[in-house]
Structures are given as structure tokens and as C-alpha cells.
N, C-alpha and C positions, 0 to 999 in steps of 0.2 A: 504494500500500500504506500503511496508513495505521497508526499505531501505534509500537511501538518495532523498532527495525533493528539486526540485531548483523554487525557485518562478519567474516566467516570466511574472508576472503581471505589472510590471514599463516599462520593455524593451516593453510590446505589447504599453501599452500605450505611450509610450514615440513616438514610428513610426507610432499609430495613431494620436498625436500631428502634428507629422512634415506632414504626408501624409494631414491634414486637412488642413493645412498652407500652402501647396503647393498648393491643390482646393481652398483654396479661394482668390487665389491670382495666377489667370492664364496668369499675360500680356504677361508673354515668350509665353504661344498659342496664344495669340493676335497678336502677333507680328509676328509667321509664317503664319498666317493667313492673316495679309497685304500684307506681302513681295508675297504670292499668287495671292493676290485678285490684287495687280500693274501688275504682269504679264498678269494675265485673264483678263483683263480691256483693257492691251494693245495689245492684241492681237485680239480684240472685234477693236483694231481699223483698225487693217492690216485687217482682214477678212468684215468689212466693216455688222458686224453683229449685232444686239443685242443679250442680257442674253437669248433668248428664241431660239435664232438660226436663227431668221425670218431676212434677209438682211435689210440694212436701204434703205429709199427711195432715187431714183438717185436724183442726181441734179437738178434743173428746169434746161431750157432749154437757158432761160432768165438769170441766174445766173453763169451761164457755161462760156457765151458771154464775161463775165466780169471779172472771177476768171484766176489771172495772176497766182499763183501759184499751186502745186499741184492738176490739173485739174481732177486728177484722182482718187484724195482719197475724199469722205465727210469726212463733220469735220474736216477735216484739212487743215489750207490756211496755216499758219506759223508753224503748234505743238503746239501750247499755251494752246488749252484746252487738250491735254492730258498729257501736261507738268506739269499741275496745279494739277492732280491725288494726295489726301495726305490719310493716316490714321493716326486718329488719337484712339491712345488706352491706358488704363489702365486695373488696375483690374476689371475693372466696367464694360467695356464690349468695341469694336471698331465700330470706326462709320468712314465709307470709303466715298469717294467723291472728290467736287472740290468747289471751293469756287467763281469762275465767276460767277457774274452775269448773262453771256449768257447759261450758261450751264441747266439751268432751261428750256428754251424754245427748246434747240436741243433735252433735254430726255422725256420729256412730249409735247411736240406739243405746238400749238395753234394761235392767231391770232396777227397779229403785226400789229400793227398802226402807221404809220407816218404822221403826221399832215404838212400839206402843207403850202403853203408862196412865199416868193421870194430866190429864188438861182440863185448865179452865176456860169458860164459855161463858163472854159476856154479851148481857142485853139490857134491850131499856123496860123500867119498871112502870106502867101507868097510875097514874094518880089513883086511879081506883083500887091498885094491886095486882091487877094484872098483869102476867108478864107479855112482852111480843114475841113473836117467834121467829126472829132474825136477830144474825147475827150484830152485835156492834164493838167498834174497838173501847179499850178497858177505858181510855179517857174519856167516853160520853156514854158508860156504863151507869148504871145504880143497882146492876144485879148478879153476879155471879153464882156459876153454877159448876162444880167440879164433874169430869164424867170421867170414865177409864176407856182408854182404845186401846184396842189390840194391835199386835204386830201385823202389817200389811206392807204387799209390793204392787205394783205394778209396770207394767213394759211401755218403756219411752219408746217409740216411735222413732227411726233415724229421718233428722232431717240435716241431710248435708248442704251446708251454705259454701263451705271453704273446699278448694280443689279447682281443675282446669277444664274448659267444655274442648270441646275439638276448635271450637269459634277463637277460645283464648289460645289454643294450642298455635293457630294461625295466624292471629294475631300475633304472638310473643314472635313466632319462627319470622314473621315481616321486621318487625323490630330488630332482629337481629342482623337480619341480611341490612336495611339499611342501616343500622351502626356498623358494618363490616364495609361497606359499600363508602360510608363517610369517614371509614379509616385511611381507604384508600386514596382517597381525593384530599386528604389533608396539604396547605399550603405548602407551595412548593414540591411537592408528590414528581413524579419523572414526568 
């Protein structure tokens, strides 16, 4: 080759340097990757679905009787467990969830036990002496009643809120390719 010769052997290396430094160190995708998986999570609570698309199960019928708020949404009496949704990530990798104790038996199912004893039951007393026959809390009582329960279970229901549909599978795999995509084209690139 005859001529003048310019060596591009530092420049290639050098933006293979950075482009390697940027793969191994991806929390910025981590991180669009949460800000995603909060929306999809909460949107899995409006639609009242799990990650598979399969609807949660309704309410008991028994539970309905007694939920003063929100009678309309599962999983949710106040927002607390979908309030409690965090990610956490580094370069290492993200790990999505919620940190409640309850939130184990809403997404996996399974049997709850409550061991029985003595409980008081309070109500309001009418001027006549009558009692009502609803319940009320102890600060707007004038009547208590002790009664004994026995030991009882019953089987929660799984309702999976947390996990990937194939939609978010597609999603994240998009994300990725353009973070991969805008590694490549970083300033100055060949």
C-alpha cells in the first residue's frame, strides 16, 4: 500500500474500552427497566389481573360483608401493598417486589390459621337496654361481650400481582436492544 498510513488501532481500542465499561455496568437499563416494571405492576392492579392475564379471584362473599373500603378492587382496602412496590438495582442485576409480610400469601396462595381463645365483642347499648347486633369499635362501645373461638383456617386464594407477562417480556427484550443499540452510537463511536 503505498502512500500515507494512519494507525487506528488505539482509537478502535480505546471505544472498545468504553463500549465494554458501559456492558458491564448497565444500572441506567436497570433502572428503565423498574421505572417499567412500577407501571406494569400497577396497572396489574387497576385491571385486577395477574402477569399471565388470568383475572384474580373475586372476593369471598364473607369478606365483602366486612370490607368498608374499596369494595370493589382486590388487594386493595387502603393502597398499602401497592404503595410498598420498590426496585431495587445495580450493576449486578434488579430485583422488583415488596417487602410486606402479607404480600407472600396474596401472590402464592395458601392456608391461614388462626388459633382461637377468648375475644371481646363490642356494641352499642340502647337507652332502653337493648343491645344492637353489630359490631362496633371498643371507643364508641358501652357494651362488651367476651365469647370463645375456636381454632380455624382457611385457603387464601393466589393472586399474583408481581412477575413478567410475555407483553413485559417484550417490552424489557426492546429496552434492551435499544440500550445496546445506544451503546453503540455513543459520541465519537467509528
Amino acid at each position: 500500500m503505498a502512500g500515507v498510513k494512519v494507525d487506528i488501532t488505539s482509537d478502535v481500542a480505546a471505544k472498545m474500552a468504553q463500549l465494554q465499561d458501559l456492558v458491564q455496568h448497565p444500572a441506567p437499563l436497570f433502572a428503565r427497566i423498574n421505572e417499567y416494571m412500577m407501571r406494569s405492576t400497577r396497572a396489574r392492579f387497576k385491571t385486577q389481573t395477574g402477569p399471565d392475564g388470568a383475572a384474580w379471584q373475586p372476593l369471598s362473599a364473607r369478606y365483602l360483608k366486612r370490607k368498608h373500603k374499596n369494595k370493589d378492587k382486590i388487594l386493595t382496602l387502603r393502597g398499602y401493598l401497592q404503595g410498598t412496590l420498590r426496585g431495587q438495582f445495580d450493576d449486578s442485576g434488579l430485583a422488583f417486589g415488596t417487602n410486606v409480610q402479607y404480600a407472600g400469601i396474596h401472590q402464592f396462595g395458601g392456608i391461614i390459621k388462626r388459633s382461637g381463645g377468648e375475644r371481646n365483642l363490642y356494641f352499642r347499648q340502647n337507652k332502653d337496654g337493648t343491645v344492637g347486633n353489630r359490631f362496633v369499635k371498643k371507643k364508641k362501645s358501652n357494651f362488651m361481650q367476651t365469647v370463645s373461638v375456636s381454632d380455624y383456617e382457611f385457603d387464601m386464594p393466589a393472586r399474583p400481582f408481581l412477575g413478567l407477562s410475555d407483553e413485559d417480556r417484550q417490552f424489557i427484550a426492546r429496552l434492551t436492544i435499544r440500550y445496546l443499540n445506544n451503546l453503540a452510537s455513543v459520541p465519537n463511536a467509528l
